[in-house]
Every structure is written in C-alpha cells, then in structure tokens.
C-alpha positions as CSV (number, residue, x, y, z in Angstrom):
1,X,0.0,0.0,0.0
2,X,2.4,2.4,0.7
3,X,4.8,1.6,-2.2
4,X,1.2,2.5,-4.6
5,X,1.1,6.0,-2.9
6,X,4.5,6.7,-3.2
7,X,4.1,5.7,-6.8
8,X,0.9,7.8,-7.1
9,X,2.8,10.7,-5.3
10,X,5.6,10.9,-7.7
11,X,3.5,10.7,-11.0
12,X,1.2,13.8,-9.3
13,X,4.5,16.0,-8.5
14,X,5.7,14.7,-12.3
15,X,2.3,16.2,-13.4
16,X,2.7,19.0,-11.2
17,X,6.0,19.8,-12.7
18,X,5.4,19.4,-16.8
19,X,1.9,21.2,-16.3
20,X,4.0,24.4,-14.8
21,X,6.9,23.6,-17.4
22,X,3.8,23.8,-20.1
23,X,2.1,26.6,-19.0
24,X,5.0,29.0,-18.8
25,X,4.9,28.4,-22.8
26,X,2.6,31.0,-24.5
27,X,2.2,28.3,-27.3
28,X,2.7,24.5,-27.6
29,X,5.8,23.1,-28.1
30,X,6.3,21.3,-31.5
31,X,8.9,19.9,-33.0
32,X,9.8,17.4,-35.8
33,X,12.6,15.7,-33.8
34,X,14.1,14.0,-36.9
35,X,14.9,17.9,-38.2
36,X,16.0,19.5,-35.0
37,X,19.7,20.7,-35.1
38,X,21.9,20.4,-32.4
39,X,22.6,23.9,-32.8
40,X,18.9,24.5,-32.4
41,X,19.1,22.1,-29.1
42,X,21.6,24.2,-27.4
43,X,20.2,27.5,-28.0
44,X,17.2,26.7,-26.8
45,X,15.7,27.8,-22.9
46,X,16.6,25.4,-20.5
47,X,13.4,24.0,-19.4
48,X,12.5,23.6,-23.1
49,X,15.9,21.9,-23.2
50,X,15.2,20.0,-20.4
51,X,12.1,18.4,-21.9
52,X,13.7,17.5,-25.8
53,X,16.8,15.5,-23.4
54,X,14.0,13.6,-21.5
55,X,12.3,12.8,-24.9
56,X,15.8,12.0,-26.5
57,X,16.1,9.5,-23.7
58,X,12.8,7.7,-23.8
59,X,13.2,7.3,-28.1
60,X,16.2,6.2,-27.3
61,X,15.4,3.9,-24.8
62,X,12.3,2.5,-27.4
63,X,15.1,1.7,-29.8
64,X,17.4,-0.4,-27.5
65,X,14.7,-2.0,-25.2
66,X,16.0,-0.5,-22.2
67,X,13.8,0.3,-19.8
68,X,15.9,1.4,-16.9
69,X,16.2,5.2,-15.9
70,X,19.5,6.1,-14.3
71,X,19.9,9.7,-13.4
72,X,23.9,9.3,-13.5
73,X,23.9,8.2,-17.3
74,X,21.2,10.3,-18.0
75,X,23.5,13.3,-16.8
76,X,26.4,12.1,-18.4
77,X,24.6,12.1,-21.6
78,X,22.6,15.1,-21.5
79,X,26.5,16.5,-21.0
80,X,27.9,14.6,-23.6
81,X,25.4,15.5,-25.9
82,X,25.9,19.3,-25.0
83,X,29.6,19.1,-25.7
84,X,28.9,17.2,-28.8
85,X,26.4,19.2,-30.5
86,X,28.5,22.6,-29.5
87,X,31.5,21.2,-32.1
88,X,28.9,19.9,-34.6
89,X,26.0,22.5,-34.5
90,X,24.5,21.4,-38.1
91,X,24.3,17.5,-37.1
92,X,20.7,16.7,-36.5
93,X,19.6,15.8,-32.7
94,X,18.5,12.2,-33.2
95,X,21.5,11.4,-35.2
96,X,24.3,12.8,-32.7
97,X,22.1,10.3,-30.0
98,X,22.2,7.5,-31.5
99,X,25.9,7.9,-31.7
100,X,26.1,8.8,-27.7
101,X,23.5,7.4,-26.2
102,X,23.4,3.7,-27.6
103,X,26.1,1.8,-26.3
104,X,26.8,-2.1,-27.3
C-alpha cells in the first residue's frame, strides 16, 4: 500500500512539474525531432531543453529495449550530448544520440 502511494505521489509531483513547465509556454511546443539541429538544441531555454533531453532518452530507450532510468547516465549524456552538439551544431539531434547514447 504504501509503495502504490509513493508511486501515485511521484506521478502527481511529475504532473505537477510538466503542467507548470507547459504553462510558462505561451504556445505549444512542437517539433519534428528528426529535423532538430543540435545547434537548435543548445540555444534553446533550459526548461525547453530539459524536456527534448527527456524525450531523447525515452526514443532512445524504445530503440534499444532499455527500460531502466539512471539519473547518473542520463547526466552524463545530456553532458555529452551538450559538448557534442556545440563542435557539430548542423548534425541533427536524433543522429548525434544514437551515436552517444546507444552503447553495445
């Protein structure tokens, strides 16, 4: 029972937090992830930021099957992706990701 409401508690503060992160926007975001650039990534605000990492991590997670969320990796490669798209700033997104973020 109490492992359900500290389940239920986390999804409500998750809620909590991408329904503020939304409604600071004054329009939706949209993006065609396949076209966005990583110079367009890193010039971007850092909540909206914020939000294209965590969707970089869960497409890349759908390609490999992994299902696991690690904070540490996901820092490192929110980092590595950062350093990587500031020397290549016409590589798209999705392509620099697959290169950092799927490892064998």
């Amino acid at each position: 029972m109490k492992k359900s409401i500290a389940i239920i508690a986390v999804l409500v503060s998750a809620l909590a937090f991408s329904s503020t992160v939304f409604a600071k926007k004054e329009q939706a975001l949209k993006y065609d992830m396949q076209d966005l650039s990583c110079k367009e990534l890193i010039e971007m605000d850092e909540e909206t930021m914020g939000i294209m990492l965590m969707w970089l991590d869960g497409y890349l997670s759908g390609v490999t099957g992994d299902t696991k969320f690690d904070s540490d990796q996901f820092g490192n490669f929110a980092g590595s992706l950062g350093e990587y798209c500031a020397k290549n700033p016409t590589e798209k997104v999705v392509d620099a990701s697959h290169k950092l973020g799927i490892t064998k």
